[in-house]
N, C-alpha and C positions, 0 to 999 in steps of 0.2 A: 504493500500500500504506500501510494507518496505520501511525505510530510507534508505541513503545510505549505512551508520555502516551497516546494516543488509544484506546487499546484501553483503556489500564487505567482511564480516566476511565467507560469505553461500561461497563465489567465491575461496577464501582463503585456505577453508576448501576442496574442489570438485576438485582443479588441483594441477599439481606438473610444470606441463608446464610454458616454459618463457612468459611472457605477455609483447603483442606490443598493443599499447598505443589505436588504434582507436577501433579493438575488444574488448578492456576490455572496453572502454568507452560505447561502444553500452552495453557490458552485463550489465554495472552499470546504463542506463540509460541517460548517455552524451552522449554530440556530440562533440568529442577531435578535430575534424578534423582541425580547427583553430592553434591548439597546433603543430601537424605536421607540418604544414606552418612554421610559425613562428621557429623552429626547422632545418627546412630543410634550412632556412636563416645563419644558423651557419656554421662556417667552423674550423676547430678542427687543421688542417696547418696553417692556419690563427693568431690561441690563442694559439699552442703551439711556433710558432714564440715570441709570443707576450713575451710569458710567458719566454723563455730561455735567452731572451735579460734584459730582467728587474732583472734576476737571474744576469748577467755578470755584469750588473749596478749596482746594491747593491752592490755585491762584490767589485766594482773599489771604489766604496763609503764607503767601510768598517761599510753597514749599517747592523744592527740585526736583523730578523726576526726571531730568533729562540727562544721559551719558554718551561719552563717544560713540562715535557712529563706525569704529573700529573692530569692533566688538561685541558679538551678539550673545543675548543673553532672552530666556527663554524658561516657564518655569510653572511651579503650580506654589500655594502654599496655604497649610492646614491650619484652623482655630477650632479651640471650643469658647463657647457662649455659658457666660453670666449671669444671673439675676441679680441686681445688686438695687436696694432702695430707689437711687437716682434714675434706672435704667440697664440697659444690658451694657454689660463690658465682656471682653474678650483676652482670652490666652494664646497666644503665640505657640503650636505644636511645634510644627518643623516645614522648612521649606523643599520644593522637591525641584529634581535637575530637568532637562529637556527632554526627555526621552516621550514623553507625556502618552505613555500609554490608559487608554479611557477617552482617551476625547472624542468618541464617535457617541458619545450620551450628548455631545454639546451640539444644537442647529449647526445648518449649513453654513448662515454670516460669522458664525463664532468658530468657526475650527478654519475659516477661511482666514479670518483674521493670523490665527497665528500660523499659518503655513504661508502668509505674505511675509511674515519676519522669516522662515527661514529663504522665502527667497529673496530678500534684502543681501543676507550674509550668499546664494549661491550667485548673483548678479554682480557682487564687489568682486567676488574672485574671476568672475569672468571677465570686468573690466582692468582687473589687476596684471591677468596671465603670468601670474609668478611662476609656474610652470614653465613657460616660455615656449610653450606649444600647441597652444589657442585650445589648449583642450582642458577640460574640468572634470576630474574626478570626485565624486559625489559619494562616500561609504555612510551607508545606512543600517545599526545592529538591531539586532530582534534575536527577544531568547530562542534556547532549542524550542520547533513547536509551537511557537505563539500562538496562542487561541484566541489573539489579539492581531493577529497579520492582518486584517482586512481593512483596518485604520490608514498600514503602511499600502498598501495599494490605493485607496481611496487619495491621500498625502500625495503619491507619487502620480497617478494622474492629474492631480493638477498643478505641478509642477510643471509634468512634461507638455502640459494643452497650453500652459503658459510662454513657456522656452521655445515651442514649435511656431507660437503666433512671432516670435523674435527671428524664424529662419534659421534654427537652429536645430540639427538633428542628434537625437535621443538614442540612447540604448540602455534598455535596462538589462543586467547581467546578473551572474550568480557566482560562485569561487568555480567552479567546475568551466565557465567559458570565458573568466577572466583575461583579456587582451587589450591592453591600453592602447594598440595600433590599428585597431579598428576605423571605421569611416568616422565616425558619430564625435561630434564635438564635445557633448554633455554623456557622462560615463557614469550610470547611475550603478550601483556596486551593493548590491543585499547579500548578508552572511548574519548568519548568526553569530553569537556569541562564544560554540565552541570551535568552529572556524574561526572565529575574529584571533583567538589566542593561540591562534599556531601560525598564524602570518602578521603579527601586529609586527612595529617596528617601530624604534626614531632615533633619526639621523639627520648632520645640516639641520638643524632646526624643520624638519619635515614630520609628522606622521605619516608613514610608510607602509602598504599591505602589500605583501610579497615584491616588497623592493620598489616600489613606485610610490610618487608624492602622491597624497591624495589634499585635494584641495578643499573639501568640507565636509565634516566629519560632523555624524545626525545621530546623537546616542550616548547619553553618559555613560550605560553600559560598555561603550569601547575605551575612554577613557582610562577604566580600571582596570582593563585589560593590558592597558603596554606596562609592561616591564621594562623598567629600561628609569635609569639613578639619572638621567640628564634629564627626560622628559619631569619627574618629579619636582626637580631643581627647577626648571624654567617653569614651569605651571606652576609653582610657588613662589617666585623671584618676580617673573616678569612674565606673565602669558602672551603678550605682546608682540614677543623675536618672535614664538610660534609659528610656524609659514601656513602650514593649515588653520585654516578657519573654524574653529571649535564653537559649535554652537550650545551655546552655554560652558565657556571655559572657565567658570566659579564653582565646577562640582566637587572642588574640595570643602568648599562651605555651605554649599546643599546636602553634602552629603555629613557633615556632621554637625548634628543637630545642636549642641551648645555653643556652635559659630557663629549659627544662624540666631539664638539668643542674645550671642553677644552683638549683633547687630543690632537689635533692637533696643540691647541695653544702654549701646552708644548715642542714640536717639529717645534715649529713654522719655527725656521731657517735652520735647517734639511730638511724639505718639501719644502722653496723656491726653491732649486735646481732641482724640479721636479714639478716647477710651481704649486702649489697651492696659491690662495689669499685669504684674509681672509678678514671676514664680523665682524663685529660688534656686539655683542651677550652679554645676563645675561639672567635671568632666576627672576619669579617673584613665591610666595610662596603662596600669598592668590589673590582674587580679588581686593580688593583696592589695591595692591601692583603692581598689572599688568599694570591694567588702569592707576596710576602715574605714572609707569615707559614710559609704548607709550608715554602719551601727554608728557614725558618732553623729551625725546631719538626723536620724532618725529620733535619736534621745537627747539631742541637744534642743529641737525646734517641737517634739512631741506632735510629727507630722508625716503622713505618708509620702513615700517618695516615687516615682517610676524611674528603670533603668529603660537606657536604647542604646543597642550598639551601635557601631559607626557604618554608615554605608547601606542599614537593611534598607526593608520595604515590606509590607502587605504583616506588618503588625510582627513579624518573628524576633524575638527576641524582647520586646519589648512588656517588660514586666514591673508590675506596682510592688514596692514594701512597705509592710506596716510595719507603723513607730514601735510597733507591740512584740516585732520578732529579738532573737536572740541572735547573738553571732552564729550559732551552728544551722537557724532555720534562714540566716543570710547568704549563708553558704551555699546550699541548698539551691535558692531563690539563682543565684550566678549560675550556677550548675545549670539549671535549667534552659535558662536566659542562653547561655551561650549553644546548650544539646540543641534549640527550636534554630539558631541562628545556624548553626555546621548543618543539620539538617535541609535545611533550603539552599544555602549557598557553597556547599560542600567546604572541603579545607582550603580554598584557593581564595579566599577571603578571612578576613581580620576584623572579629568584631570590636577590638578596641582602636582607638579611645572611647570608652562607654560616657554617655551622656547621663548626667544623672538631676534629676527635673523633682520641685515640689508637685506633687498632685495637685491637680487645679481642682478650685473649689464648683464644679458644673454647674449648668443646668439640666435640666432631664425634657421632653417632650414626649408625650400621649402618640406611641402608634401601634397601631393594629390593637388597640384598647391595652395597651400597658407601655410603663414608663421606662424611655429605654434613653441613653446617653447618645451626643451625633455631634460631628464635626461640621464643619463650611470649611471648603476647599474651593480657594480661588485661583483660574488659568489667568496666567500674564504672559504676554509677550514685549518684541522688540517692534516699534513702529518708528522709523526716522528718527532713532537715536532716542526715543523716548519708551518708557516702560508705561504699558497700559492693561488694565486689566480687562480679558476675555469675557469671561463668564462663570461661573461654578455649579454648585452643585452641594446638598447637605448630605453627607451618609449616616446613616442610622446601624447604630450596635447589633448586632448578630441575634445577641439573649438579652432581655429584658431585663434592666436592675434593679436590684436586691440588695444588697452590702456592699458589692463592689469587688468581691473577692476572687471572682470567675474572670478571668481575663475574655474572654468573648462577653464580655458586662460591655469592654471597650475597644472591641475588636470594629474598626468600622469601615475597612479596605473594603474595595467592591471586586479589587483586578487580582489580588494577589495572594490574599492569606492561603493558605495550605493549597494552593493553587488552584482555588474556585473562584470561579465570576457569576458573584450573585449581586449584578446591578438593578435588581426590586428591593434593595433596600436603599437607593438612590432618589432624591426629589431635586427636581430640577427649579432654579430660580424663576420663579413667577408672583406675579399680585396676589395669587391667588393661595399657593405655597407658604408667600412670608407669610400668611395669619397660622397657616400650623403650627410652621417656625418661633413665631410670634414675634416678629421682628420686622421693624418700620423701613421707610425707605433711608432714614438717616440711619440707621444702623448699618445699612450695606453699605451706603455710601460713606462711613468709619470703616467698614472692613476693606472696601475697596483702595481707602485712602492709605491703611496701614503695609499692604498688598505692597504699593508701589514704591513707598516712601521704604519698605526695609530691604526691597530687591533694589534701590539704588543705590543706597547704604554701602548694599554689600559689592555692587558695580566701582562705587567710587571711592571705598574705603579698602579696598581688598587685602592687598599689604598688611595695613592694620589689623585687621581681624585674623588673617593667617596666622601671622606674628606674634599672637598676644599670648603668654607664657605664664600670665602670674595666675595658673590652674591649685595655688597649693589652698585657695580658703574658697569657700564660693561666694556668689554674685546676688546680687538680690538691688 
């Protein structure tokens, strides 16, 4: 039987035709029909409200969203919501890298949006030809399998309807017909993941797939993949020499979550004005350092904490202590934390540096007649050097809560946990949605404002937040 790669490569290759989401799913083998639900929840009147009120607000706030036009950057980022006397206020989860697997839940004007940022970043490279061969290599990763592929087909056709109306001819390729001497000026390059780490490379400041520059690289997942003590060093020092075009070259600070904190911390009184509160947080480096840190952050502040290793996704690893354990049920608690993280990510990943987070004080919302805990996840893109928010989406808790003690209490990934995609527990932003939510238009338009203002934060201050070392007390 073909993988998915193989099918979607065969599908690719056979139409020129626009693909709607539930036929392409049947030819690939899914069943999207969930995705269109979830989708048809959106209201696009709704977020561009959203979206032009929170523009008027920065402005009366003389706040910046605006970064080089050198550099693209791409992303989503998680809250949970409040009840507080005055109104709702919100907690900073974590932010995520471009790879933006789920956005086929977002309308058509909203997933356009952010596929015109990544071709901002493939149109510079075109007019750059830093290659010096008029030709552009485009690598695009996806796990083994994805049960998400149909995103990347939908993405790459309108890339390619786009580049073609420029007179410019296309080829989508796979590692098996890989040839850069091809006709086709634009060399669009899908592999996966366990492909991607048996031909990654960098050298001359290039990202390299089997010995060739590749000019824009679509996938924090390849990112993690190069091995290689220079690329680290320049993506730490200066992402800038880079020759390839890294879309989202800040996934050392999307992918660790107390980076992403300390960004907001550095703005800490800037973001009051748009209600955000802020948690308690450091970051531990080895296991003894972890396990110290809970048992004394636990009975020092007489407050639950949650751990998150560095780099997951789809909730693994990510586990609550209570102030109430002992050293040996702490122990225990790591143990764990790290068994659910090697389990999905095998040993070719490193959960530390472990993030280590006050539990946020929730709110709860009524669904399916009981009370269950839910995030807001907002998509941002890169528009002409400015960060603007897409649109989102609230996911809702797996199990209904209780004490809190069940990790699926807080389990609220739609694409990833233990590798299910259960997007029926997704509600799409609408007028009609925010009364479940129970959340006004000034509240999204806070959310929206905090979205933008901490992905520029982390754009404009990157260095700084890299850099920041004094992990030995924590942050509040």
């Amino acid at each position: 039987m073909y993988d998915y790669l193989t099918k979607f490569l065969q599908l690719l290759s056979s139409t020129n035709s626009d693909f709607e989401l539930i036929p392409l799913g049947n030819s690939l083998g899914l069943d999207l029909s969930a995705f269109a639900e979830l989708r048809a929840s959106q209201e696009d009147k709704f977020v561009d409200t959203i979206r032009n009120k929170m523009f008027k607000k920065l402005i009366s706030n003389q706040e910046k969203i605006l970064i080089k036009k050198d550099s693209f950057y791409s992303g989503s980022i998680d809250f949970m919501v409040s009840n507080e006397p005055s109104g709702k206020s919100f907690f900073l989860l974590e932010t995520n890298g471009g790879s933006h697997r789920g956005v086929s839940i977002m309308t058509e004007k909203q997933r356009k949006l952010i596929y015109d940022g990544y071709l901002e970043a493939i149109n510079q490279s075109i007019l750059k030809n830093a290659r010096t061969d008029n030709k552009v290599l485009i690598l695009i990763g996806i796990p083994v399998n994805d049960a998400l592929i149909h995103e990347k087909a939908i993405m790459i056709d309108y890339f390619r309807k786009f580049l073609e109306q420029k007179g410019l001819l296309i080829k989508v390729i796979d590692v098996d017909n890989f040839n850069i001497k091809c006709k086709a000026q634009i060399i669009i390059l899908i592999a996966d993941y366990k492909q991607l780490s048996m031909n990654l490379s960098f050298s001359e400041n290039w990202v390299k797939f089997d010995g060739e520059r590749v000019s824009v690289l679509i996938g924090d997942g390849i990112t993690r993949r190069i091995v290689s003590k220079r690329f680290k060093r320049e993506i730490e020092e200066d992402f800038k020499k880079i020759k390839t075009i890294i879309v989202n070259p800040i996934f050392k600070i999307t992918d660790d979550k107390s980076l992403t904190y300390l960004a907001g911390y550095l703005c800490k009184n800037t973001l009051k004005k748009y209600n955000l509160n802020y948690l308690i947080f450091t970051k531990a480096f080895n296991e003894k350092e972890l396990i110290e840190k809970l048992f004394y952050l636990t009975k020092k502040y007489k407050k639950p904490f949650v751990i998150k290793p560095n780099g997951g996704s789809g909730g693994a690893g990510v586990i609550p202590i209570s102030e109430h354990l002992g050293l040996n049920d702490i122990k225990r608690k790591v143990l764990k934390s790290k068994t659910e993280f090697y389990a999905k990510f095998m040993k070719n990943r490193n959960p530390f540096p472990y993030t280590i987070q006050e539990k946020a004080n929730f709110g709860l919302i009524e669904w399916r007649g009981e009370n269950h805990t839910y995030d807001l996840r907002i998509y941002l893109t890169q528009s002409s050097g400015r960060i603007i928010p897409v649109g989102g989406l609230a996911r809702i808790a797996r199990q209904k809560y209780t004490d809190g003690s069940d990790k699926n209490e807080f389990v609220v990934n739609l694409t990833g946990f233990e590798g299910q995609i259960e997007v029926d527990r997704g509600i799409g932003f609408s007028s009609k949605n925010s009364k479940l939510l129970k959340l006004n238009i000034d509240d999204f338009v806070n959310l929206f404002s905090i979205s933008c203002i901490i992905f520029a934060k982390i754009a404009n201050n990157y260095k700084q937040i890299i850099n920041f070392s004094e992990w030995d007390k924590e942050i509040y």
